[in-house]
C-alpha positions as a Markdown table, in Angstrom:
| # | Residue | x | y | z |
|---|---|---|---|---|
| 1 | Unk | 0.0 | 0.0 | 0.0 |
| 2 | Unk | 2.9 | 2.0 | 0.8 |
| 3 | Unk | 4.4 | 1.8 | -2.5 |
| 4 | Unk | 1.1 | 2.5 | -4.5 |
| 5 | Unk | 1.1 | 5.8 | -2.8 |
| 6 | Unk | 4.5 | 6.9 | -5.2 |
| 7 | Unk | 2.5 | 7.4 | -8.4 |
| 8 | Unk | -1.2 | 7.5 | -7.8 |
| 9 | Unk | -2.4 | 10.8 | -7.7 |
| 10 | Unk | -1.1 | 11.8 | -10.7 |
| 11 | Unk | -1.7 | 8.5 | -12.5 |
| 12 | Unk | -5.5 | 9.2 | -11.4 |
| 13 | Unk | -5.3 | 12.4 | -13.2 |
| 14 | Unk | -3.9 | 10.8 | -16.5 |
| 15 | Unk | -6.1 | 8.3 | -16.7 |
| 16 | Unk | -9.1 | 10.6 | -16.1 |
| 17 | Unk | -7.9 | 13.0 | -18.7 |
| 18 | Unk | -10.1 | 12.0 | -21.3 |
| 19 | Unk | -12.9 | 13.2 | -19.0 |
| 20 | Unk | -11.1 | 16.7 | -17.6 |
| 21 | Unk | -10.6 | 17.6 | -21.1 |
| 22 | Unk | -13.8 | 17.1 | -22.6 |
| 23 | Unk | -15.6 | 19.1 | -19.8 |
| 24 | Unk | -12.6 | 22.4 | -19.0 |
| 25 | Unk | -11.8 | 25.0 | -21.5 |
| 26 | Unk | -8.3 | 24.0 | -21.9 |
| 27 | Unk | -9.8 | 21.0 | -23.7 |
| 28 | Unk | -6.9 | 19.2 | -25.1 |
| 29 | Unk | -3.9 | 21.3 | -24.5 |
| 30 | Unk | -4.7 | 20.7 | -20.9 |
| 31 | Unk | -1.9 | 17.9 | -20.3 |
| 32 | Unk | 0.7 | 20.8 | -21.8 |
| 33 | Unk | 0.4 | 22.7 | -18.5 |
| 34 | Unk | 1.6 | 20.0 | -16.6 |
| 35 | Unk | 21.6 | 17.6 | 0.8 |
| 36 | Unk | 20.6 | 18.4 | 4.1 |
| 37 | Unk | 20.3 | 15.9 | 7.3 |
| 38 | Unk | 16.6 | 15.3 | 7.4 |
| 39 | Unk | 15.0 | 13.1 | 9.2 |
| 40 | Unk | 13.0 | 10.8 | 6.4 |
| 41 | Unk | 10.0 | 9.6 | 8.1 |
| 42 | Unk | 8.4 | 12.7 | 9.1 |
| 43 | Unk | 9.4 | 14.4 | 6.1 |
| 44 | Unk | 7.6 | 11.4 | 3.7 |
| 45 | Unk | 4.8 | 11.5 | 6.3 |
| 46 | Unk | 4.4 | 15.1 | 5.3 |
| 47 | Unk | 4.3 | 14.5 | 1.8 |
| 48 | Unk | 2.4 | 11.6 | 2.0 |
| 49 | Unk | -0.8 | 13.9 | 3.8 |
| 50 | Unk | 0.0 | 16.6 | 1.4 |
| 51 | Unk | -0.6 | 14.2 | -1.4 |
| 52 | Unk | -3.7 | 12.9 | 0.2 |
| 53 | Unk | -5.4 | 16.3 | 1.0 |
| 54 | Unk | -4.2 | 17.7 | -2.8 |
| 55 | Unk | -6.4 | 15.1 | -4.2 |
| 56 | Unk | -9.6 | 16.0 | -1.7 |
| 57 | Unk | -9.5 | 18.8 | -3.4 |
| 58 | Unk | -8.9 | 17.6 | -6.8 |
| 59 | Unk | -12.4 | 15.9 | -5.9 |
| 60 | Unk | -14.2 | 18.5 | -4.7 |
| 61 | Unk | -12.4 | 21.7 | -6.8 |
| 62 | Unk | -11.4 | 20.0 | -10.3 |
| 63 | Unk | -14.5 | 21.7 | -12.0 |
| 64 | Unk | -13.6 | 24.9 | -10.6 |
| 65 | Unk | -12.2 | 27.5 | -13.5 |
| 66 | Unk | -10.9 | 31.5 | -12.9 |
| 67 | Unk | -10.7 | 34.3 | -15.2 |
| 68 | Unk | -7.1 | 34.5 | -15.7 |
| 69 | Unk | -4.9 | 36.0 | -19.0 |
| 70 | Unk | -8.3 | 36.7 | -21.0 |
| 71 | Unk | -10.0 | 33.3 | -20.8 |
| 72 | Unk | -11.2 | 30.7 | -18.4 |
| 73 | Unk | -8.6 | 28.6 | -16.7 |
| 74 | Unk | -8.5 | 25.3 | -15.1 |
| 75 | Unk | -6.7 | 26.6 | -12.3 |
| 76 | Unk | -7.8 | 24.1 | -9.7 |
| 77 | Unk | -7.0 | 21.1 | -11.7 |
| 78 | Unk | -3.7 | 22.5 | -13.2 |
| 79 | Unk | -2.2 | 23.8 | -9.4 |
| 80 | Unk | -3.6 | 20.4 | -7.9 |
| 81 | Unk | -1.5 | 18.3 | -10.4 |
| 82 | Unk | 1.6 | 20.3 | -9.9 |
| 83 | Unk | 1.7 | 19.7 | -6.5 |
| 84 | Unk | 1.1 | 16.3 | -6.5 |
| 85 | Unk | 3.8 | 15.9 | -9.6 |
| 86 | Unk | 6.1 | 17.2 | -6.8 |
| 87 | Unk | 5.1 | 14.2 | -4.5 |
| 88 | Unk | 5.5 | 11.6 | -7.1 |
| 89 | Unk | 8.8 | 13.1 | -8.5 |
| 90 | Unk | 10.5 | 12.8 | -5.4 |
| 91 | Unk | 9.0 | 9.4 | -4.4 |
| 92 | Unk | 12.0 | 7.8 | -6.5 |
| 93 | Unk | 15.4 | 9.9 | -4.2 |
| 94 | Unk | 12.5 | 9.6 | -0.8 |
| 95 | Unk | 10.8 | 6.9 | -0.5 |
| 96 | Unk | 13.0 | 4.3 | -2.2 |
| 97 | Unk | 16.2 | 5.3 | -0.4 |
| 98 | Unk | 14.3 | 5.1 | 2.9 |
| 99 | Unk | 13.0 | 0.9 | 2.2 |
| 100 | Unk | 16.7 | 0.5 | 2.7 |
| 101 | Unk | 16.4 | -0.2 | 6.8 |
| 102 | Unk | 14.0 | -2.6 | 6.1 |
| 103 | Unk | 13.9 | -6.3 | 5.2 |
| 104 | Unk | 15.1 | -6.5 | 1.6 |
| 105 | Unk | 12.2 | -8.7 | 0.8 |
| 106 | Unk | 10.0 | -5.5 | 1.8 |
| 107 | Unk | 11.7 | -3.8 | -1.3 |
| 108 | Unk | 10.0 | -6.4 | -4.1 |
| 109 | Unk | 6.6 | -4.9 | -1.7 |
| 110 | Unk | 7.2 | -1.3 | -2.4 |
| 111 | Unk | 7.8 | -2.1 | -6.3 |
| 112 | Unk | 4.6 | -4.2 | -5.8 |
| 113 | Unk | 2.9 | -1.5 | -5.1 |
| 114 | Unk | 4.1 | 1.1 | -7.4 |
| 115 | Unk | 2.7 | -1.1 | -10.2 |
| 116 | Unk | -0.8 | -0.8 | -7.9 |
| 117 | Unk | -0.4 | 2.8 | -8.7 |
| 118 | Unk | -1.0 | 2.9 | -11.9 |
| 119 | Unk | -3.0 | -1.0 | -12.2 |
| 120 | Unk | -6.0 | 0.5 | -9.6 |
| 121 | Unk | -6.5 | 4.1 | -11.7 |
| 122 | Unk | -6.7 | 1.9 | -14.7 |
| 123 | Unk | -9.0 | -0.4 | -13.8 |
| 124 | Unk | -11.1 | 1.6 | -11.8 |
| 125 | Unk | -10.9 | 3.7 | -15.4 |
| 126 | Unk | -12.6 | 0.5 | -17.2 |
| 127 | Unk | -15.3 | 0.4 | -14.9 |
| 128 | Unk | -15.9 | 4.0 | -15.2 |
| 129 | Unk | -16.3 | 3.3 | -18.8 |
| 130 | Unk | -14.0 | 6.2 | -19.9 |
| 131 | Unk | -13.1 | 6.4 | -23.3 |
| 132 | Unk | -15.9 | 3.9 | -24.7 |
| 133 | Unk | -17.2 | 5.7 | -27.6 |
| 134 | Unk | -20.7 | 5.2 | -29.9 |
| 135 | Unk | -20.6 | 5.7 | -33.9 |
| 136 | Unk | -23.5 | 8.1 | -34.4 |
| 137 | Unk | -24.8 | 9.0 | -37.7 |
| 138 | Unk | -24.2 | 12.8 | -37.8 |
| 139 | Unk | -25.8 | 14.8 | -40.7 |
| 140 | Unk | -24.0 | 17.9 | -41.7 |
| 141 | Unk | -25.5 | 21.5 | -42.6 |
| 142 | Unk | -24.6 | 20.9 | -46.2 |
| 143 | Unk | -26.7 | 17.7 | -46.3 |
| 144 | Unk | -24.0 | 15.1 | -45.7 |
| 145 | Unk | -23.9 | 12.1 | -43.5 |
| 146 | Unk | -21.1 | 11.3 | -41.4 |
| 147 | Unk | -20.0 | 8.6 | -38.6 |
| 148 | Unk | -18.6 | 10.2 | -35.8 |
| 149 | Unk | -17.1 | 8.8 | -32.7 |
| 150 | Unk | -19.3 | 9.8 | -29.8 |
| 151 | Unk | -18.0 | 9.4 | -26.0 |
| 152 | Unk | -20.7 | 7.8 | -24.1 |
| 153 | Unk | -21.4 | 8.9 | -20.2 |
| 154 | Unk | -19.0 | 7.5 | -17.5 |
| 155 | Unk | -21.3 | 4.5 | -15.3 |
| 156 | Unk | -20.1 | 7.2 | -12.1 |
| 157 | Unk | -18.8 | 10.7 | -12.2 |
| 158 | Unk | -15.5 | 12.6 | -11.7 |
| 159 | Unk | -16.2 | 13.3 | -8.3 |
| 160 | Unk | -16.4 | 9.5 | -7.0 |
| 161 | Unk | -13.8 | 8.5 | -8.9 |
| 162 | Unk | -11.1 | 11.3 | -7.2 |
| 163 | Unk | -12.7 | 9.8 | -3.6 |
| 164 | Unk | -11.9 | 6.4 | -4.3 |
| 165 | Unk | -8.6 | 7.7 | -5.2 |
| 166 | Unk | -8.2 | 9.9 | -2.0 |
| 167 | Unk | -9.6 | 6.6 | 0.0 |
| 168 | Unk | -6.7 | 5.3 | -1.1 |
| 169 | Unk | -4.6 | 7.9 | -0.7 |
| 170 | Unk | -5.6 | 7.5 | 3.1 |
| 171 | Unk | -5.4 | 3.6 | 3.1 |
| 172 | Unk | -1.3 | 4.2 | 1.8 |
| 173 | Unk | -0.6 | 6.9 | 4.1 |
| 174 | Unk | -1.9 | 4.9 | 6.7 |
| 175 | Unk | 0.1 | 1.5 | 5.7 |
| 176 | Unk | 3.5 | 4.0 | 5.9 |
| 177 | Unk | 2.7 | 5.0 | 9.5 |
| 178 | Unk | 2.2 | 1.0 | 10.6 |
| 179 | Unk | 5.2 | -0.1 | 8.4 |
| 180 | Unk | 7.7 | 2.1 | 10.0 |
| 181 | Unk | 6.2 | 1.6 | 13.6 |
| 182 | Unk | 5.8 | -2.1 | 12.7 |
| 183 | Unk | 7.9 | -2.9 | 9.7 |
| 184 | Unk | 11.0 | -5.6 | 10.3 |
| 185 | Unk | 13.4 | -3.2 | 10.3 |
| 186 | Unk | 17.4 | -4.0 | 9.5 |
| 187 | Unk | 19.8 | -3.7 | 12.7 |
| 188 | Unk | 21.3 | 0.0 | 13.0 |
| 189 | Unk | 24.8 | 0.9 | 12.6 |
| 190 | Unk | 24.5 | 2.8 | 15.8 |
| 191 | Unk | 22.7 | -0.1 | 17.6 |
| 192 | Unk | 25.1 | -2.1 | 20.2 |
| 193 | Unk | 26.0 | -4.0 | 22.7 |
| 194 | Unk | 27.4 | -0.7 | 24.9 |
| 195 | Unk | 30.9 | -1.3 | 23.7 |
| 196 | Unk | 30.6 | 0.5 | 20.1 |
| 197 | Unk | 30.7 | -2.7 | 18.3 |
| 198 | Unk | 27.3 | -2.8 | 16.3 |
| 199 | Unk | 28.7 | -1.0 | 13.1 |
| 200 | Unk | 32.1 | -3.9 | 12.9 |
| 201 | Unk | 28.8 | -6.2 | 13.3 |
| 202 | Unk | 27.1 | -4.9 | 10.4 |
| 203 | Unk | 29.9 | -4.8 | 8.3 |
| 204 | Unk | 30.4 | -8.4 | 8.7 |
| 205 | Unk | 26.7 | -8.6 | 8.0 |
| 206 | Unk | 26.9 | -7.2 | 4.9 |
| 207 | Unk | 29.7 | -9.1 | 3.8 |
| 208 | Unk | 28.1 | -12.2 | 4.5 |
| 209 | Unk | 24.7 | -11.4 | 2.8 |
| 210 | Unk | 27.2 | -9.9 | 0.0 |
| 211 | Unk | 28.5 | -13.7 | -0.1 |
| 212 | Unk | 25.0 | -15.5 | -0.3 |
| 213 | Unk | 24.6 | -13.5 | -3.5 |
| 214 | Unk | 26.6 | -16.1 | -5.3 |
| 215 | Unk | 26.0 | -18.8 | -2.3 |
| 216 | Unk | 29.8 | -18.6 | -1.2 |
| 217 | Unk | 30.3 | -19.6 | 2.6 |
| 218 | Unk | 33.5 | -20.1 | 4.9 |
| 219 | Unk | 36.7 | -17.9 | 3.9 |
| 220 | Unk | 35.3 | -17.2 | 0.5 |
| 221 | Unk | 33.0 | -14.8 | 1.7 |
| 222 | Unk | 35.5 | -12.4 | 2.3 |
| 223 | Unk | 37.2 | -12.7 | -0.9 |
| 224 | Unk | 33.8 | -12.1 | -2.6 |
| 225 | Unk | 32.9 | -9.1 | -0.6 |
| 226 | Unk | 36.1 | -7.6 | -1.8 |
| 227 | Unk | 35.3 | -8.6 | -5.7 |
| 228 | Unk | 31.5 | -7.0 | -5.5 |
| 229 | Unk | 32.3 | -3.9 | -3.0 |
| 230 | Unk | 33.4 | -0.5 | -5.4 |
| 231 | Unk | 35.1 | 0.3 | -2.3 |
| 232 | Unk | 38.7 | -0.3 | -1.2 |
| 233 | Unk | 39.2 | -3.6 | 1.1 |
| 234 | Unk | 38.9 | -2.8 | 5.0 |
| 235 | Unk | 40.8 | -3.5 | 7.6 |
| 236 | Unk | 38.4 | -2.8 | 11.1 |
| 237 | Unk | 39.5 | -3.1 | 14.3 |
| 238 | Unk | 37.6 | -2.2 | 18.1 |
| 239 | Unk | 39.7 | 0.7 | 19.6 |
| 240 | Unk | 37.6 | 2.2 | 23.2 |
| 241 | Unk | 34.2 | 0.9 | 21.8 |
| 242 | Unk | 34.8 | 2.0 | 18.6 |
| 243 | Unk | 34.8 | 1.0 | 14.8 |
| 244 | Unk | 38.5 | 2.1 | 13.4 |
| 245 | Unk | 38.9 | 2.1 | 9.7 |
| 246 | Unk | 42.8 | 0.9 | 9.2 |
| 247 | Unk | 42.7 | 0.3 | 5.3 |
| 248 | Unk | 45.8 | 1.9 | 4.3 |
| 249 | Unk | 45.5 | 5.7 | 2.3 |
| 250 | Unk | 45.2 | 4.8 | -1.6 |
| 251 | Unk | 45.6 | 1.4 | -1.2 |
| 252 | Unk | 45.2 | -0.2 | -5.4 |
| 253 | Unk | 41.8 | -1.9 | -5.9 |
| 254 | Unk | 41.7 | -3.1 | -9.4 |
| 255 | Unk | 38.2 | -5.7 | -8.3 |
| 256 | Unk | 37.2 | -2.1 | -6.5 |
| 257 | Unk | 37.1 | -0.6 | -10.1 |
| 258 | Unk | 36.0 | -4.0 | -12.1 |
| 259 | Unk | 32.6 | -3.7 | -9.6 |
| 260 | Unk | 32.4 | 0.3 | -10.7 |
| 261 | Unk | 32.0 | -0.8 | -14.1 |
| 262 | Unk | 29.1 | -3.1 | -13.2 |
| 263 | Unk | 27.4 | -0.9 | -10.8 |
| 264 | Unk | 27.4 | 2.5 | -13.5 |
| 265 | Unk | 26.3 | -1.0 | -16.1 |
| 266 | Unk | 23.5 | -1.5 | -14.3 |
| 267 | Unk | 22.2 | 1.9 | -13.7 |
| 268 | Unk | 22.4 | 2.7 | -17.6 |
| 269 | Unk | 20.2 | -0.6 | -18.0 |
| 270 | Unk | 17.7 | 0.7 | -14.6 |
| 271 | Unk | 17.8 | 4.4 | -16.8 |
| 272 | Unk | 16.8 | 2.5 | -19.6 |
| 273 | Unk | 14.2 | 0.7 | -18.9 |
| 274 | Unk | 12.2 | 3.1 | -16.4 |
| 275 | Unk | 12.5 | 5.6 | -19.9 |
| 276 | Unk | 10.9 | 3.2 | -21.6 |
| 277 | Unk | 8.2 | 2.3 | -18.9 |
| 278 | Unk | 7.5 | 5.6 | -17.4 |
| 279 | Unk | 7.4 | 7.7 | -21.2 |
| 280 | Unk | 8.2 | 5.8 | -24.1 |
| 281 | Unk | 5.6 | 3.0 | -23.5 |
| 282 | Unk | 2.7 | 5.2 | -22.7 |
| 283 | Unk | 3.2 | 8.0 | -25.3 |
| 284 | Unk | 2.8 | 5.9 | -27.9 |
| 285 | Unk | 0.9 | 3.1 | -26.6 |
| 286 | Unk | -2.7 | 4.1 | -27.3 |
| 287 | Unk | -1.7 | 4.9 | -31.3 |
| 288 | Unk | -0.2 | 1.5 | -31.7 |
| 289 | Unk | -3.2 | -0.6 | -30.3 |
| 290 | Unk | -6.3 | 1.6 | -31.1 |
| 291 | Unk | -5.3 | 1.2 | -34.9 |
| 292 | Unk | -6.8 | -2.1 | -34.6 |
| 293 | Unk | -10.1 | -1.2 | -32.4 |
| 294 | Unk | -11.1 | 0.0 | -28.9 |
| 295 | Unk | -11.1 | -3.4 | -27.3 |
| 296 | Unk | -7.2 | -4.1 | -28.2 |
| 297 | Unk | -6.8 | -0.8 | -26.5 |
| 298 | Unk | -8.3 | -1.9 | -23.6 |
| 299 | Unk | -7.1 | -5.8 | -23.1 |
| 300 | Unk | -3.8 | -4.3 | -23.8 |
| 301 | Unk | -4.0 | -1.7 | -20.9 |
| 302 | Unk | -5.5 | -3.8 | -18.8 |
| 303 | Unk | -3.6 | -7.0 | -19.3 |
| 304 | Unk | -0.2 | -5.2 | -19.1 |
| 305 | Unk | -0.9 | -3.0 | -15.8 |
| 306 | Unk | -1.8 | -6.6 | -14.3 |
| 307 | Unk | 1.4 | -8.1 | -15.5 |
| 308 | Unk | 3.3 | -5.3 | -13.5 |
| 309 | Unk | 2.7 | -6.6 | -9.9 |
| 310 | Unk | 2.9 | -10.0 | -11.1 |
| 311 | Unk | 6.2 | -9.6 | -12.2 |
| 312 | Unk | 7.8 | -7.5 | -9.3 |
| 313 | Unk | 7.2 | -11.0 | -7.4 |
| 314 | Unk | 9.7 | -13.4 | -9.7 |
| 315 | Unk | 12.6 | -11.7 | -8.4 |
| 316 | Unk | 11.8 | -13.5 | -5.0 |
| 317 | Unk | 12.1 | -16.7 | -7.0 |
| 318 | Unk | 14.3 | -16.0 | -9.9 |
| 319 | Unk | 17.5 | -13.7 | -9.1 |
| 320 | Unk | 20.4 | -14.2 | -12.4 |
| 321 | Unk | 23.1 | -12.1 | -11.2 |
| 322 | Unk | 24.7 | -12.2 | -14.5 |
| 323 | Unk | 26.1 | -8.9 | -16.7 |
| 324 | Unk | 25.5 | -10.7 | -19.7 |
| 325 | Unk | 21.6 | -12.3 | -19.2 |
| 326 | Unk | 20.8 | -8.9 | -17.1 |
| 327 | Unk | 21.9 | -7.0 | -20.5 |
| 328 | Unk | 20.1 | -9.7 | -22.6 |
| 329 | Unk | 16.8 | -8.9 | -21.0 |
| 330 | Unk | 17.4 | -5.3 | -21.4 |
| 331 | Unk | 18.0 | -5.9 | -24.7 |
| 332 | Unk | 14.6 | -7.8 | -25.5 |
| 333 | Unk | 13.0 | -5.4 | -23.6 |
| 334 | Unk | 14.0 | -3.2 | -25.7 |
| 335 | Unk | 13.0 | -4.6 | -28.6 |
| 336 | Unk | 9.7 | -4.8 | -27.5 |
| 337 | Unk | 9.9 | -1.1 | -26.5 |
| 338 | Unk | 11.2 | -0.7 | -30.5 |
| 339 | Unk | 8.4 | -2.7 | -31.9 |
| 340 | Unk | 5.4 | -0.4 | -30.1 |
| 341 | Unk | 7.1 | 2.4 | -31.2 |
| 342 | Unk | 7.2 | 1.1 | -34.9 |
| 343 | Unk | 3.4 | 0.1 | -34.7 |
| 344 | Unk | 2.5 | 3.6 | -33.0 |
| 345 | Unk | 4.3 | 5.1 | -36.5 |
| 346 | Unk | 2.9 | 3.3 | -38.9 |
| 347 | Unk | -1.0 | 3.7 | -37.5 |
| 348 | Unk | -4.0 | 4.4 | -38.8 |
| 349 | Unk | -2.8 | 1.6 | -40.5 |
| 350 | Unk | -0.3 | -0.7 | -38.5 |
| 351 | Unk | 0.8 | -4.3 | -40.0 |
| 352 | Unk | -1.9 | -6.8 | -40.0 |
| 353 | Unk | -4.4 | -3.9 | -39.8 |
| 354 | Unk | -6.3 | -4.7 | -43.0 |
| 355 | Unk | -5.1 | -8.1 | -44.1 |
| 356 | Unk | -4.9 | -9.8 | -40.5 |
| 357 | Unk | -6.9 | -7.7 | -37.7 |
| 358 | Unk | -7.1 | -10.5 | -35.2 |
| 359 | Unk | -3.1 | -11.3 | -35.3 |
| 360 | Unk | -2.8 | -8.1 | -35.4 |
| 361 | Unk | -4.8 | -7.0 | -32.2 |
| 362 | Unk | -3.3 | -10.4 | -30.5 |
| 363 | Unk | 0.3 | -9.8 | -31.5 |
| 364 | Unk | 0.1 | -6.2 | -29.6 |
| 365 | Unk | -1.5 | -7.3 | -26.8 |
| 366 | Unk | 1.3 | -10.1 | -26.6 |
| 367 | Unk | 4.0 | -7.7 | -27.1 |
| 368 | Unk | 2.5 | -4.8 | -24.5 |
| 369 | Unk | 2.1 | -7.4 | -21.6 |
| 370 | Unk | 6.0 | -9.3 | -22.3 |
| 371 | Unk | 7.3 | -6.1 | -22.5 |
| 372 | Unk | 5.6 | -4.3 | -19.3 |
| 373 | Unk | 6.2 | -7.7 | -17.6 |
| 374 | Unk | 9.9 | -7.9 | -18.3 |
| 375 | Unk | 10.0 | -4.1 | -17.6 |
| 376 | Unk | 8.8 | -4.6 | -14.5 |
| 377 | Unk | 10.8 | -7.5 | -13.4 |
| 378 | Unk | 14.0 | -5.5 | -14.4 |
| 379 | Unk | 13.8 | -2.6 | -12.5 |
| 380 | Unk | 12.6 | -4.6 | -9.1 |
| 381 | Unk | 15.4 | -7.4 | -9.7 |
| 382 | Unk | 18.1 | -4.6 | -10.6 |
| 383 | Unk | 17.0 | -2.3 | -7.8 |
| 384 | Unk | 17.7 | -5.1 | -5.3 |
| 385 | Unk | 20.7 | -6.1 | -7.0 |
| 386 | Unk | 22.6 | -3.0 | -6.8 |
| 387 | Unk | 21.1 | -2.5 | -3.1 |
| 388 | Unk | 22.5 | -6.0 | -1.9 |
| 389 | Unk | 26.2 | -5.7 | -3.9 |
| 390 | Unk | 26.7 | -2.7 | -1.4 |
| 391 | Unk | 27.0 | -2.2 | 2.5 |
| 392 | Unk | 25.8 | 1.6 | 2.3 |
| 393 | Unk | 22.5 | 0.0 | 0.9 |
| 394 | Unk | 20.8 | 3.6 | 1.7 |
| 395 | Unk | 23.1 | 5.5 | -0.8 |
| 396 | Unk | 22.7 | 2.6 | -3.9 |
| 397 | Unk | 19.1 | 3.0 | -3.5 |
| 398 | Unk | 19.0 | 7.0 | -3.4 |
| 399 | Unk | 21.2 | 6.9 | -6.6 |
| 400 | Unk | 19.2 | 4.3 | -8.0 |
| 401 | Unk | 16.1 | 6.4 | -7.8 |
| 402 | Unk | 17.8 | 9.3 | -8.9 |
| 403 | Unk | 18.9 | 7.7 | -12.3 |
| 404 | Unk | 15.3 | 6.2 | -12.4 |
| 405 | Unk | 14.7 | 10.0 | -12.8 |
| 406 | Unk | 17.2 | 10.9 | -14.8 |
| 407 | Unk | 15.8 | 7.8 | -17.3 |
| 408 | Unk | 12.2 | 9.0 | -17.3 |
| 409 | Unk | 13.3 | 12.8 | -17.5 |
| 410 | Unk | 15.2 | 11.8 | -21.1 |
| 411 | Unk | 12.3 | 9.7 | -22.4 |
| 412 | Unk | 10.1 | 12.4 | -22.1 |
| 413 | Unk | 12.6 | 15.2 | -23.4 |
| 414 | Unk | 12.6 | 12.9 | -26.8 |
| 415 | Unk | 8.8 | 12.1 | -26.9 |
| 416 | Unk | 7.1 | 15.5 | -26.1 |
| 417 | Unk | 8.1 | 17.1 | -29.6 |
| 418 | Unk | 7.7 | 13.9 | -31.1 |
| 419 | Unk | 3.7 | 13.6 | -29.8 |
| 420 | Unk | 2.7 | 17.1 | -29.1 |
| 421 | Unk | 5.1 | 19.4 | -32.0 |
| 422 | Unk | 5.8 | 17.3 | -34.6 |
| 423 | Unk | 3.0 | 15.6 | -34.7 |
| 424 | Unk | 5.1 | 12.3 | -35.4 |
| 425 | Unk | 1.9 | 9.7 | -34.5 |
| 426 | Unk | -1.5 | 9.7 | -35.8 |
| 427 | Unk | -5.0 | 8.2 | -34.4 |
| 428 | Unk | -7.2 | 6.1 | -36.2 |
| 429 | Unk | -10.9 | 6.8 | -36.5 |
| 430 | Unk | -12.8 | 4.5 | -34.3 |
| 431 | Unk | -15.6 | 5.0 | -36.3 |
| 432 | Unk | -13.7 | 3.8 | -39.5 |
């Protein structure tokens, strides 16, 4: 629940769009307005109610439009979603650095319920019935008869739908206050036995767990710490209760720099694939599958948002920890990426689209739940990867989120122009 709270505000607005739009003036340019020692908890806490009050008032306000620069605004909506954008942005360098004194198996939960975030607006969005459409017969002033694609009315308005949302809201906020009074939280560095000792403790803690990795026990373990840690072997000793670090000044580390190369390897590949999940995929996801007709648009929504928590599980089960099969999957993830983005180019009239529309419709379905569900799997198996390789498991995960970030920022620097200047992609009639 925790972990559905990152993104789902503002994937409650997306997914509602179709709505806001057809009922504010902006219409359909609407979605074109869109290191200090602190203590996390209370800070995520904070946002967390911020996030959950911001979307009361998306419920009760969204309607509401000002004056403002010569025509009527959506000011409510367009403020709202701003500040929530500022939640969700900064769930990625918060709230993922912060799973990091907690179980590691609580970490595949958090990416659990990110992919909640965006599978309950969707669904919810299905039942609502938004973006359904009739064919109407439509008779011009000039005489002429014309099929037009007609939105039929949601089965439940605007207003319940932003509820449920802020219900939810409440629910997540509410599952962060009993996981960090209740969670099974990791042992603390500064937590002892009165003679300083706890942080020597930890260390050999995480070079043990480092050594499971690979299932290495006995005097191995050590040896394999040294191979997967980027920093320099330590030498600790207990001096007057306390840790002392005795690893001589620029001591070489040639395995030190080998691990580098893996780490910055896999952060390219986390970039990567949270560009294509978080912008790529869902800019040009709707022109590749309703080319074929409304209900491949929906089974392939659906289906893939249900893949995503699905898939955030195997890495409890299936953990390679090789370069080479971690880059292969990146690779045929991005393949799949490719191939929606080829489909979304070539509509009104994709292949298959004429000659073939079942394969068609079944081969993008296919392809939209493979890739979301090898997305998915990635950045959750990755994520815990990189946390696990490393002692200072609350730094990988902070730069892991960051370059999450940094991946998303780039896919949408490339696909705004292409969708909304260029014009690259083009929607097929449903009425055709």
């Amino acid at each position: 629940m925790f972990g559905s709270s990152t993104w789902l505000t503002i994937n409650a607005i997306w997914v509602e769009l179709s709505l806001y739009t057809g009922i504010l003036p902006e219409g359909c340019v609407l979605h074109k307005c869109a290191r200090l020692n602190i203590k996390k908890p209370p800070l995520i806490l904070c946002l967390l109610l911020f996030s959950t009050i911001s979307m009361l008032f998306l419920a009760l306000f969204w309607e509401s439009t000002f004056f403002v620069f010569g025509a009527q605004r959506s000011v409510a909506i367009i403020l709202l979603t701003f500040l929530m954008a500022l939640v969700s942005s900064t769930s990625n360098v918060l709230f993922l650095p912060f799973m990091a004194v907690f179980h590691p198996n609580y970490l595949t939960a958090y990416f659990v319920g990110m992919s909640l975030s965006s599978l309950v607006p969707s669904v919810l969005k299905l039942v609502q019935g938004v973006g359904n459409y009739e064919c109407l017969p439509i008779v011009s002033p000039n005489g002429t008869l014309t099929v037009t694609a007609v939105q039929t009315e949601p089965l439940f308005h605007v207003r319940l739908y932003n509820l449920t949302m802020f219900v939810w809201m409440c629910a997540a906020t509410l599952s962060f206050a009993l996981l960090y009074w209740k969670g099974r939280k990791m042992p603390s560095p500064d937590e002892g036995d009165g003679n300083g000792t706890a942080r020597c403790r930890l260390s050999a803690e995480s070079l043990r767990k480092a050594a499971e990795l690979k299932g290495l026990v006995g005097e191995a373990a050590e040896d394999e710490w040294k191979e997967q840690s980027p920093l320099k072997p330590k030498k600790v000793v207990v001096i007057v209760g306390k840790c002392v670090d005795q690893t001589p000044p620029n001591s070489p580390s040639p395995a030190g720099e080998k691990d580098k190369l893996r780490f910055w390897t896999l952060i390219v590949c986390l970039s990567l694939i949270c560009a294509e999940m978080n912008t790529i995929i869902p800019s040009v996801h709707s022109y590749a599958t309703l080319a074929y007709s409304l209900l491949t648009y929906h089974w392939a929504l659906t289906l893939s948002n249900l893949s995503h928590p699905l898939a955030n599980f195997l890495p409890l089960w299936l953990k390679p920890h090789s370069l080479r099969v971690l880059l292969g999957l990146t690779a045929i993830c991005t393949v799949g990426t490719a191939f929606i983005f080829v489909l979304a180019l070539q509509s009104p009239n994709p292949i298959f689209r004429d000659s073939a529309p079942e394969i068609g419709s079944a081969l993008v379905i296919v392809l939209s739940i493979v890739t979301g569900f090898l997305c998915s799997y990635l950045r959750t198996h990755i994520t815990g990867l990189i946390r696990g390789e490393h002692p200072d498991s609350e730094s990988r995960l902070f730069w892991c989120g960051f370059f999450m970030q940094v991946g998303s920022f780039l896919g949408a620097c490339v696909m705004f122009p292409l969708v909304n200047v260029f014009k690259v992609f083009q929607k097929r009639d449903p009425c055709t």
